[in-house]
C-alpha positions in Angstrom: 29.5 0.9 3.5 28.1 -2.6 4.7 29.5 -5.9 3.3 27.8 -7.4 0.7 24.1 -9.2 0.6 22.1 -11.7 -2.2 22.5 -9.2 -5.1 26.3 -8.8 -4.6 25.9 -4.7 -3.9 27.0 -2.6 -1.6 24.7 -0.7 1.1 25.3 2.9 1.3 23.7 5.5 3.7 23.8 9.3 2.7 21.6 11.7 1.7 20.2 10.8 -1.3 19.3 7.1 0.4 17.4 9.5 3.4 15.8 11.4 0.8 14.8 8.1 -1.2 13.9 6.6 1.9 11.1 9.3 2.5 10.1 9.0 -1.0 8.8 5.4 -0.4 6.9 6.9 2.8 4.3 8.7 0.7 3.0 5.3 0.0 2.8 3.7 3.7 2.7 6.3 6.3 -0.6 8.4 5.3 -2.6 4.7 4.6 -1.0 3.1 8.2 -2.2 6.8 10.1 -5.4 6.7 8.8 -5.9 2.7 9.4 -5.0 2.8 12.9 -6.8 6.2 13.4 -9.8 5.0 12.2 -10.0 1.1 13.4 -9.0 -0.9 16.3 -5.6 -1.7 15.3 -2.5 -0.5 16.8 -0.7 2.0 15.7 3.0 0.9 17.1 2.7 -2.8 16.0 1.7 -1.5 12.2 4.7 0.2 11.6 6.7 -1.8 13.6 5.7 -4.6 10.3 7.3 -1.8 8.0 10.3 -1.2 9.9 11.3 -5.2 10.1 10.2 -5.8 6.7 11.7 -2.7 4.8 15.1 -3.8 6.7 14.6 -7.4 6.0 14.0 -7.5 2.1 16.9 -4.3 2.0 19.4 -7.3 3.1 17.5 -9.8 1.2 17.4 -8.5 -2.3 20.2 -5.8 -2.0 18.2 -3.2 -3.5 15.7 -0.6 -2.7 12.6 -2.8 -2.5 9.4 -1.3 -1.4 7.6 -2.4 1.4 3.9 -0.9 1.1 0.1 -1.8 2.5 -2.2 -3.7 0.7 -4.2 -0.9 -0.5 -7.3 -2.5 -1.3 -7.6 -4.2 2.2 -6.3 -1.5 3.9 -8.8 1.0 1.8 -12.2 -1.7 3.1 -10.7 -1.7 6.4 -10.8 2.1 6.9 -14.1 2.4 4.8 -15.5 0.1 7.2 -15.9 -2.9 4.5 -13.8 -5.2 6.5 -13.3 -5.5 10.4 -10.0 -5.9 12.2 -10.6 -10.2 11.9 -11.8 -10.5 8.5 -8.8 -8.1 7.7 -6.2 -10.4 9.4 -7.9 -13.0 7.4 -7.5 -11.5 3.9 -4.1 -11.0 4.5 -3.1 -14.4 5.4 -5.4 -15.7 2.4 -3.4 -13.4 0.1 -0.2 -14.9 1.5 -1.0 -18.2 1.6 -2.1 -17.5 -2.4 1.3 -15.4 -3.3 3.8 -17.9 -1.6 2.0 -20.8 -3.6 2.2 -18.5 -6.9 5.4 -18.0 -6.2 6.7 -21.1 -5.7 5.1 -22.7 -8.8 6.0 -20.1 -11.3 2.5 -19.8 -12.4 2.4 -16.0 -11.4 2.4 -14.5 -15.3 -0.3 -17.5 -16.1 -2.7 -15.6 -13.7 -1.6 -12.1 -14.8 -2.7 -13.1 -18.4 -5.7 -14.8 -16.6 -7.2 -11.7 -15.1 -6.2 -9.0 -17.6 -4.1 -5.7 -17.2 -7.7 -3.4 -17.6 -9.2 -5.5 -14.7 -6.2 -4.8 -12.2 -6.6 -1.4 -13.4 -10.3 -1.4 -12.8 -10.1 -2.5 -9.2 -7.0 0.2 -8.5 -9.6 2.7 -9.6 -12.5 1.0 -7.1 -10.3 1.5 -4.8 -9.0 4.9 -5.3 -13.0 5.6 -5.5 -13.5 3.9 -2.2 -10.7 5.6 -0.3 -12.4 9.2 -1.8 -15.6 8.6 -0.7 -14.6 8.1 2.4 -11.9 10.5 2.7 -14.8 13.0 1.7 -17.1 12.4 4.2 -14.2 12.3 6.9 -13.4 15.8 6.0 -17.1 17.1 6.5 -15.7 16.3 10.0 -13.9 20.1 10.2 -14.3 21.7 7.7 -11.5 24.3 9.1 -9.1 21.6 9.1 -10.2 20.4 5.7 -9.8 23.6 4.1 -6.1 24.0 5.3 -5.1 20.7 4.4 -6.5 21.2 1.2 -4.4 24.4 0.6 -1.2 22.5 1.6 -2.0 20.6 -1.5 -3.0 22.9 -3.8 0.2 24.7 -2.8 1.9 21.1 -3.5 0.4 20.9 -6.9 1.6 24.4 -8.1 4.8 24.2 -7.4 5.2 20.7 -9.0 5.3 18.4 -5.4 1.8 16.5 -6.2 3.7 13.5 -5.1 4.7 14.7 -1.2 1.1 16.5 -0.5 -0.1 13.5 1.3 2.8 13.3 3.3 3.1 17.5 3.8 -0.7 17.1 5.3 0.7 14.7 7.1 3.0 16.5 8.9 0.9 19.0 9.6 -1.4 17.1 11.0 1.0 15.7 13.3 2.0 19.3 14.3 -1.3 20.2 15.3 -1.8 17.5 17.0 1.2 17.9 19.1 0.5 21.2 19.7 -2.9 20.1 20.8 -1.6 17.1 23.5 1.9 17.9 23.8 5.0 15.7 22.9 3.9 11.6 23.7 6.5 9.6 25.9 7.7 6.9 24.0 6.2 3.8 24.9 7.7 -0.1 23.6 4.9 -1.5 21.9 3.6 -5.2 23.1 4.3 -8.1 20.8 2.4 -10.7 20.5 1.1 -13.7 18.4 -2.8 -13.4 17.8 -5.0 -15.3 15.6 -7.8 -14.1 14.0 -11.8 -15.2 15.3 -14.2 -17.4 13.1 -15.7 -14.1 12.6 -13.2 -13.5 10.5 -14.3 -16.1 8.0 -16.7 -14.3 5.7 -17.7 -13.9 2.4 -16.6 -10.0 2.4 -12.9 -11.1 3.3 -13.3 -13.5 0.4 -13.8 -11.3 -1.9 -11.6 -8.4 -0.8 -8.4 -11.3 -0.5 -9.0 -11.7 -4.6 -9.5 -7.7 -5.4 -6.3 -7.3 -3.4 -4.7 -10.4 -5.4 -5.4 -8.5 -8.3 -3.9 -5.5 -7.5 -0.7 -7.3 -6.0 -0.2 -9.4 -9.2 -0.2 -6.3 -11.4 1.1 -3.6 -9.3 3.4 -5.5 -7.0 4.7 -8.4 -8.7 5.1 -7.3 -12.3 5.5 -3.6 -12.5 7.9 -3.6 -9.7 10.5 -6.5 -11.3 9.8 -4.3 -14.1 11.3 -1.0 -12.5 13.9 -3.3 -10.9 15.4 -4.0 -13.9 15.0 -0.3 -15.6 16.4 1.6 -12.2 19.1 -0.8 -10.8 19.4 -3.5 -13.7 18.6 -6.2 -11.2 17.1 -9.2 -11.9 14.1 -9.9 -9.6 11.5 -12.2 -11.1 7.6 -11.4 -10.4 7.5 -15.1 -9.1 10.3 -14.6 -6.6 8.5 -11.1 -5.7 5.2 -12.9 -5.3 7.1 -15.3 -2.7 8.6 -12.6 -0.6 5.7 -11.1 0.0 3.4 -14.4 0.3 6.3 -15.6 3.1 5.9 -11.7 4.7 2.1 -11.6 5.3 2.4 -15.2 6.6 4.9 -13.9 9.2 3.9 -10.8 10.3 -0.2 -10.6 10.3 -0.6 -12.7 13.3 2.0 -9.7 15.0 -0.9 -7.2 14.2 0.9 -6.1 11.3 -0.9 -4.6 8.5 -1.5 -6.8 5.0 1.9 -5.6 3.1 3.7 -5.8 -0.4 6.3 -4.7 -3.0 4.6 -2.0 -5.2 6.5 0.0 -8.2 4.8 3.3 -6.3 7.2 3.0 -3.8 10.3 1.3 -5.9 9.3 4.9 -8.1 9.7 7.0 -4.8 12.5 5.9 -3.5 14.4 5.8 -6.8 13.2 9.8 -7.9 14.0 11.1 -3.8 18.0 9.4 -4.7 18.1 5.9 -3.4 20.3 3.9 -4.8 21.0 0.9 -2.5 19.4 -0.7 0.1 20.4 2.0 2.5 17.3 3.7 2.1 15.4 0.6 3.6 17.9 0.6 6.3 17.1 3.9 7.0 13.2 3.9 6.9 13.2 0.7 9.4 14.5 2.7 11.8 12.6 5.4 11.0 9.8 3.3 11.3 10.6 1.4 14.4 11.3 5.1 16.4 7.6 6.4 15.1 6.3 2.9 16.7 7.3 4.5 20.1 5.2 7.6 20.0 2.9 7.4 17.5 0.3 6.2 19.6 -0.5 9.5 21.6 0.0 11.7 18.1 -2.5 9.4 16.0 -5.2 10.0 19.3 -5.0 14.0 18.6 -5.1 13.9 14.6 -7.2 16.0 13.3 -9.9 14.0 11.0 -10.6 16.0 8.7 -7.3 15.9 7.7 -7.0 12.7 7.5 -9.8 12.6 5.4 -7.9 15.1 2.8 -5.0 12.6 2.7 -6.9 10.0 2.1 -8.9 11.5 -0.6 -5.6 12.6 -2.0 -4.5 8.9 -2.1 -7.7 8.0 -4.1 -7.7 10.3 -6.3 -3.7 9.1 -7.1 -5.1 5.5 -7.8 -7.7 7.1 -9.9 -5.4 8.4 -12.3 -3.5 5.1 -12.3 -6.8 3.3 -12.9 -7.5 4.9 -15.4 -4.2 4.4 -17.3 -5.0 1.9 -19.4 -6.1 0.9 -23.2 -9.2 -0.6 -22.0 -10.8 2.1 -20.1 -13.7 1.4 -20.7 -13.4 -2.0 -18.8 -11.9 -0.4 -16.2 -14.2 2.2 -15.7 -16.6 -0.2 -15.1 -14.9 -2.3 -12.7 -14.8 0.5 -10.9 -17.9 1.7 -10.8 -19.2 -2.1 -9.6 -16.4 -1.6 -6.7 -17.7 1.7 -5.6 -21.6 0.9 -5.1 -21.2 -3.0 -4.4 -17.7 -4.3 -3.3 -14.6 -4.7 -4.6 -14.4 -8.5 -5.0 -17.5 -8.4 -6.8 -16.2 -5.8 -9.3 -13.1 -8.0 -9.9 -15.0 -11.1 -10.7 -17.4 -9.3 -13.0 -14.1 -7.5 -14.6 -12.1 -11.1 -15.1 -15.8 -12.4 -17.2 -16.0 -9.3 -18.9 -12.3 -9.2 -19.8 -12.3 -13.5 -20.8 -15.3 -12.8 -23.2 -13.8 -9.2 -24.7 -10.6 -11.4 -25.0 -12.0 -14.4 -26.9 -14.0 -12.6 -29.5 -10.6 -9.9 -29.6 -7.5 -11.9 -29.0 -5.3 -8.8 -29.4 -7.2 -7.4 -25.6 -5.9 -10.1 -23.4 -2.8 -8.5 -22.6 -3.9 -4.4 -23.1 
């Protein structure tokens, strides 16, 4: 047991925090693989953002915080939306945005702004965004596909939906070990890089809000939500919406990828048996020894695996897209996202929801 931190509780590490702590890495390690398998961004200096981070808001809060990508950024990036610059500059956007939300209080203002069927609408552009491409990656070996798919399949029928991503995962990893042999650890570079005026574009505009309105939703609320119902811990959305505005700030000039809380991984840790911040503990260093040989296992990944993970991953914000009284509305936030962009789909979701919510009072918070 560790002494004490903010929240007055004692850190533990057993089982149940290892098992909680690979419950929370069904939401970060399939996205991160696939992001630096797919784009220019390294591998080591991505999860080397998780590791500081999980351990860091662990201490900070006392509790079994999540520390997860930015899904919508992350899913442009990989889809090939967004490059590497206008990526780095969504994410300091979104922090620069969060921290001053944060501090002002005004973050349930903009929640009842955009609408809950609009943050649902751009989770399910997403999801659709992250299939489509997870599809066509799969085309890639078709072999490969068809084994990763059975892993989930498997998965399903015996009640572990949840882990398939990460089961792929592994084997994925095995393969490709078995294909170039075990890597040598190698201590990643460090360094402080600022993205180009290329970066500075309309696309990473519009992606910075999307995201925004997944954050503020999923996040923000929802997570000082499940806060309160799984530890009875009083975390404000605005003190949330800080952390993670002061995070980005700090670590996407590293190389790290966009991050925040999310109530998918408060929701994984908490059913795998965390308890306490042990579980962050223990994923940092998780995370910080998969930063030294990652690199040469992400080079011999099979694709078309990948692609089922991803697709697996969609189709899991999907069905949270979807959950909502207003489907509708969401439906057809996400249909804009999938065959123009995502921040345009956002923006057309905010009008639709403002008039809907005018003429119907009783919609703006649904």
């Amino acid at each position: 047991m560790f002494p004490g931190n903010r929240r007055e509780m004692p850190i533990r590490i057993s089982r149940g925090e290892l098992t909680g702590a690979l419950g929370d890495s069904v939401t970060v390690l399939p996205v991160v693989v696939a992001v630096a398998a797919l784009t220019e961004l390294a591998l080591a200096r991505l999860l080397l953002g998780f590791a500081v981070f999980q351990v860091a808001w662990g201490v900070h809060y006392g509790l079994p915080v999540s520390v997860e990508p930015m899904k919508a950024l992350a899913a442009l990036v990989i889809a090939g939306g967004l490059g590497s610059a206008e990526l780095a500059v969504a994410g300091l956007l979104a922090g620069a945005v969060l921290l001053l939300i944060g501090a002002t209080d005004t973050l349930s203002r903009v929640e009842w702004f955009i609408g809950r069927p609009v943050v649902r609408g751009v989770q399910l552009a997403v999801g659709l965004v992250l299939l489509e491409a997870g599809v066509e990656l799969s085309l890639d070996g078709p072999v490969y596909a068809l084994a990763a798919l059975a892993v989930v399949v498997g998965s399903v029928a015996v009640g572990r939906r949840r882990v398939s991503a990460l089961l792929v995962l592994a084997l994925g990893v095995g393969i490709a070990v078995a294909t170039a042999g075990l890597p040598s650890p190698v201590v990643p570079t460090v360094g402080v890089t600022l993205p180009s005026r290329a970066g500075l574009s309309a696309d990473a505009a519009g992606a910075t809000v999307a995201q925004l309105a997944m954050t503020v939703g999923n996040a923000a609320v929802a997570t000082s939500l499940l806060l309160t119902d799984y530890y009875d811990a009083d975390v404000s959305p605005d003190d949330l919406a800080t952390s993670m505005g002061a995070m980005n700030l700090l670590a996407v000039p590293f190389g790290a990828l966009p991050m925040c809380h999310g109530s998918g991984g408060v929701t994984g840790k908490y059913a795998f048996g965390a308890r306490t911040a042990g579980s962050n503990l223990i994923l940092g260093v998780l995370f910080g020894l998969a930063a030294l040989v990652g690199v040469g296992i992400v080079a011999a990944f099979p694709i078309a695996m990948l692609g089922v993970i991803l697709a697996v991953v969609g189709i899991e914000l999907c069905r949270a897209g979807v959950d909502t009284s207003d489907r509708p509305l969401a439906v057809v936030v996400g249909a804009v996202g999938l065959v123009s962009n995502v921040g345009v789909a956002f923006l057309v979701g905010v009008v639709v929801h403002r008039v809907l919510s005018y003429r119907r009072p009783e919609t703006a918070s649904s």
